[in-house]
Rosetta silent file (secondary structure, phi, psi, omega in degrees, C-alpha in Angstrom):
SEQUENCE: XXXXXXXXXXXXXXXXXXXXXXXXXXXXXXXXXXXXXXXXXXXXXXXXXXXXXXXXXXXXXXXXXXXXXXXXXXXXXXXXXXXX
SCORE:     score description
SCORE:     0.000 S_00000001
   1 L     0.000  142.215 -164.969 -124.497  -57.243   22.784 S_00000001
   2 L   -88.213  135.089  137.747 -121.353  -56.537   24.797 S_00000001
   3 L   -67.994  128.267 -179.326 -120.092  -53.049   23.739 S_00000001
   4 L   -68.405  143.245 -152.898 -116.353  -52.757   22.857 S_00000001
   5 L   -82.487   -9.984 -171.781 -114.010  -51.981   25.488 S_00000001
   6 L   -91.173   -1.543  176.949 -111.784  -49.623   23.456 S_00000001
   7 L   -75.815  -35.937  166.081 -114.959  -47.325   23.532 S_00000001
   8 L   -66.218  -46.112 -156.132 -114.419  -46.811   27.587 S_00000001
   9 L   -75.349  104.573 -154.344 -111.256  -47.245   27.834 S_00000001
  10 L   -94.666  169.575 -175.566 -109.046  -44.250   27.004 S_00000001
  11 L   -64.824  128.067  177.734 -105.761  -44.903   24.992 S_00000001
  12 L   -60.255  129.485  160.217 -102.259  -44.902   26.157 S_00000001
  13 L   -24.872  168.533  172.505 -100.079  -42.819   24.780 S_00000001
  14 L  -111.850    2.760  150.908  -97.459  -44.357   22.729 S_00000001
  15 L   -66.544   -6.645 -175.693  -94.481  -42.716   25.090 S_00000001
  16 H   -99.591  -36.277 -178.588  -96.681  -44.453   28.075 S_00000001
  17 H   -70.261  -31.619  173.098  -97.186  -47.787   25.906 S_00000001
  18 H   -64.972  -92.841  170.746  -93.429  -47.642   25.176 S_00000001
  19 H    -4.271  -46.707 -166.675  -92.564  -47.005   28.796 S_00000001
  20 H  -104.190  -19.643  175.938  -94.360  -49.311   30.181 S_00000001
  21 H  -106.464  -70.553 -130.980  -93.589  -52.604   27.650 S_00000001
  22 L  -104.384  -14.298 -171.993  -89.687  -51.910   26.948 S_00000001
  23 L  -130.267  115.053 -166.839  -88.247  -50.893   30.319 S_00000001
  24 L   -66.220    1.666 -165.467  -88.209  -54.178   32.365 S_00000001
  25 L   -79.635  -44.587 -147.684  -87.195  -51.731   35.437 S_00000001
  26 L   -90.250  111.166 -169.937  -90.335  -50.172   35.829 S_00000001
  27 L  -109.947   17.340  163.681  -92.637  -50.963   38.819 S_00000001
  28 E  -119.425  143.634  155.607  -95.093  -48.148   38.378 S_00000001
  29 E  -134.071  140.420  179.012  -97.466  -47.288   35.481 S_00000001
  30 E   -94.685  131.433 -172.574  -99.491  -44.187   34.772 S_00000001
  31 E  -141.289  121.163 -161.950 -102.712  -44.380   33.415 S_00000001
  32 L    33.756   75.396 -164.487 -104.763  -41.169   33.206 S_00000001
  33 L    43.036   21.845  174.570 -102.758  -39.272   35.611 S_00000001
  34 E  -135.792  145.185  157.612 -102.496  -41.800   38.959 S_00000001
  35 E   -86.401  133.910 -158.922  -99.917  -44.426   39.165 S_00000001
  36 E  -124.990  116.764 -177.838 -100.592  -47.970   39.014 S_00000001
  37 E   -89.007  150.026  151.762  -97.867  -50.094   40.772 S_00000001
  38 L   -40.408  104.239  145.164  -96.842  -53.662   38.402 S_00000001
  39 L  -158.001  173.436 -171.111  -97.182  -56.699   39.308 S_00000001
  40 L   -42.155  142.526 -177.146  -97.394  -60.194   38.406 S_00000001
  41 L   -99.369  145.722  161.859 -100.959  -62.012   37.884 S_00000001
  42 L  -170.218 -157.652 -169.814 -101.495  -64.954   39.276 S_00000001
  43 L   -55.133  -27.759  176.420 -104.240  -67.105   41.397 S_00000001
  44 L   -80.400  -11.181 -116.259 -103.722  -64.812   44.089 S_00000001
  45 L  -128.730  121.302  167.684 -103.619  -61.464   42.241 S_00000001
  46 L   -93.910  138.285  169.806 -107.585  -59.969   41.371 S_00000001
  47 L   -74.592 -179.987  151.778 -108.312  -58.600   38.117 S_00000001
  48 L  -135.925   93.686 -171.550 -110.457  -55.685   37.883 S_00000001
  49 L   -98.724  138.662  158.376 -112.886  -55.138   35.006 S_00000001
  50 L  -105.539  143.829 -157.666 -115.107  -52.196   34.618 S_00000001
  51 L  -147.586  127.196  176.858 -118.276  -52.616   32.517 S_00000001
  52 L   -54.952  154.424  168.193 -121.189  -50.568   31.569 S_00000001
  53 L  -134.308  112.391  156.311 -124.378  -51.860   33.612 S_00000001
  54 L   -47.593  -60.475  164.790 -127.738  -51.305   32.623 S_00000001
  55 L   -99.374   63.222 -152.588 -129.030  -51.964   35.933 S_00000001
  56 H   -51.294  -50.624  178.182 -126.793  -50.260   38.563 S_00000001
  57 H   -47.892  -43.485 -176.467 -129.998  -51.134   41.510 S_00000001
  58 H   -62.064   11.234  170.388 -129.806  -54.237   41.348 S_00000001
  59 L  -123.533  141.660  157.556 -126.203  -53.913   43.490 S_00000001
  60 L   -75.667 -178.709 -175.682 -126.387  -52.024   46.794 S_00000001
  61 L   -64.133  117.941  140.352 -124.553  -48.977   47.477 S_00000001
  62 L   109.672   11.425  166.599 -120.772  -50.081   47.563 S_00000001
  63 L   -36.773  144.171  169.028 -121.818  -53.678   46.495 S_00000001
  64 L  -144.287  104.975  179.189 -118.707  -54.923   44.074 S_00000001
  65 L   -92.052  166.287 -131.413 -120.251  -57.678   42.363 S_00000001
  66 L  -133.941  130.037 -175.187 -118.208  -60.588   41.559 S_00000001
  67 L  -101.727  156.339 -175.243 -119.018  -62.340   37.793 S_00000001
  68 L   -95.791  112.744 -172.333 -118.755  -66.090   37.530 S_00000001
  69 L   -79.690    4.027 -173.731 -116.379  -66.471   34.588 S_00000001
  70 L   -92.321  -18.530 -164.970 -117.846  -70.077   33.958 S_00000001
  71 L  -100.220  -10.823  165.113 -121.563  -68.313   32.880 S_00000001
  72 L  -146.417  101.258 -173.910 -119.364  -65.713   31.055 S_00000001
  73 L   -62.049  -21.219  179.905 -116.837  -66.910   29.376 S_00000001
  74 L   -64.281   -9.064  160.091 -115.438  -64.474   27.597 S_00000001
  75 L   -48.651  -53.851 -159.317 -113.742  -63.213   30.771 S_00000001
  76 L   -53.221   -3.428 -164.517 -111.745  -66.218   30.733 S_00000001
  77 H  -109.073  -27.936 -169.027 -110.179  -65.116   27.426 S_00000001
  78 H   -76.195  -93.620 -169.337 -109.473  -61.188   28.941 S_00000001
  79 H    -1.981  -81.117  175.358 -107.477  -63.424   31.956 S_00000001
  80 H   -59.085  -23.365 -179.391 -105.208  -65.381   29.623 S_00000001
  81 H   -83.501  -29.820 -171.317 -104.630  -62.876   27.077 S_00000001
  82 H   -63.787  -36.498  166.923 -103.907  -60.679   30.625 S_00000001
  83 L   -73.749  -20.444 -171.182 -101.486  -63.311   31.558 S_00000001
  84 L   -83.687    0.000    0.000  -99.381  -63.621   28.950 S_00000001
């Protein structure tokens, strides 16, 4: 069973969720103190999910493994919801 992501993830504020949705301006966002610059997703653009792993060995040391969204689909649903 996938664990839910709002258990990692911690919550924005709502002056940072405000900030960041209402002022069309704004080409940085802060998320637990570092700044994250904005920008559009698209084919070129990589997502980046972090996920608990039971078995961390099974990657080498600075390994960044890469998941096949066709054997798990439910990425495909974080993408498009990501996109919109």
């Amino acid at each position: 069973m996938i664990p839910p992501l709002n258990r990692y993830v911690p919550a924005l504020s709502k002056n940072e969720l405000v900030k960041t949705v209402t002022n069309r301006d704004i080409q940085f966002t802060s998320f637990n103190g570092k700044d994250y610059p904005l920008c559009f997703l698209d084919e070129k653009t990589p997502l980046l999910f972090q996920w608990f792993e039971r078995n961390p060995a099974r990657f080498g040391k600075n390994d960044i493994p890469i998941i096949n969204t066709e054997k798990n689909p439910y990425l495909n649903n974080i993408i498009k919801a990501a996109t919109i």
